[in-house]
N, C-alpha and C positions, 0 to 999 in steps of 0.2 A: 669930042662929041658930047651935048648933052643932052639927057632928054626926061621926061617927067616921072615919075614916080610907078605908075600904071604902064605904061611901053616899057620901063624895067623890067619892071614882074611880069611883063608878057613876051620879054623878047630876053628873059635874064643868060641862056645861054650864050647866044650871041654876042651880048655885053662882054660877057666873059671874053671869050676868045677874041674881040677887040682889044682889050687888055692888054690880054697875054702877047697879042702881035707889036704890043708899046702905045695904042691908042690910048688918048686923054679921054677916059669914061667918069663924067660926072653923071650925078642923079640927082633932080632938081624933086623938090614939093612945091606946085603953082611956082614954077617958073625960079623959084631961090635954089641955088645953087645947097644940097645938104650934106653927101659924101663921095668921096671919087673912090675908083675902083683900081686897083693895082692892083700888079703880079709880086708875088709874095715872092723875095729874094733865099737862094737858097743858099744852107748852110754856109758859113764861111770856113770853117773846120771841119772835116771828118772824123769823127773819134776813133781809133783805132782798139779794139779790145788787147788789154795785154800789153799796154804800150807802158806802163810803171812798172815792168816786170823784171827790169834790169837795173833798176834801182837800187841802191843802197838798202841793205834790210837796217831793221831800228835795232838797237842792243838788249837783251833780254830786260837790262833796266832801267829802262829809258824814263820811267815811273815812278823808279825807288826813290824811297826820303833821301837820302847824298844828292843825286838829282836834281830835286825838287828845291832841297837847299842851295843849291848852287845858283840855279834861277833865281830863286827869291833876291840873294846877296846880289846878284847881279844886277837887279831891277832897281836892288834898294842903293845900286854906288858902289859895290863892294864893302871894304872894314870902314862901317864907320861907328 
């Protein structure tokens, strides 16, 4: 359905819930087609709280300069 700018804003509930039922809700200014109205798709994932909680913990020196050197050489090739 589409309809003009002014019958939107007068009937915007309706629109809506057109929508939401799968109706193709455009909204016209003087007759040009300007934005259509969809239902907003929900989450695709649920986030669960707690869900990293069985994870692997990090090593107290996960930070320390050994560490950090080790990355570096490893970045740069190993011995070179």
């Amino acid at each position: 359905m589409q309809v003009n700018m002014l019958e939107a804003k007068n009937q915007l509930s309706k629109l809506v819930q057109a929508a939401l039922a799968g109706e193709d809700v455009v909204i016209a200014n003087n007759g040009v087609p300007v934005v259509r109205l969809v239902k907003v798709a929900a989450p695709a994932l649920v986030r669960k709280p707690g869900a990293w909680a069985t994870l692997a913990k990090a090593d107290a020196d996960w930070d320390g300069p050994a560490t950090n050197t080790a990355i570096a050489d490893a970045l740069r090739g190993g011995d070179r």
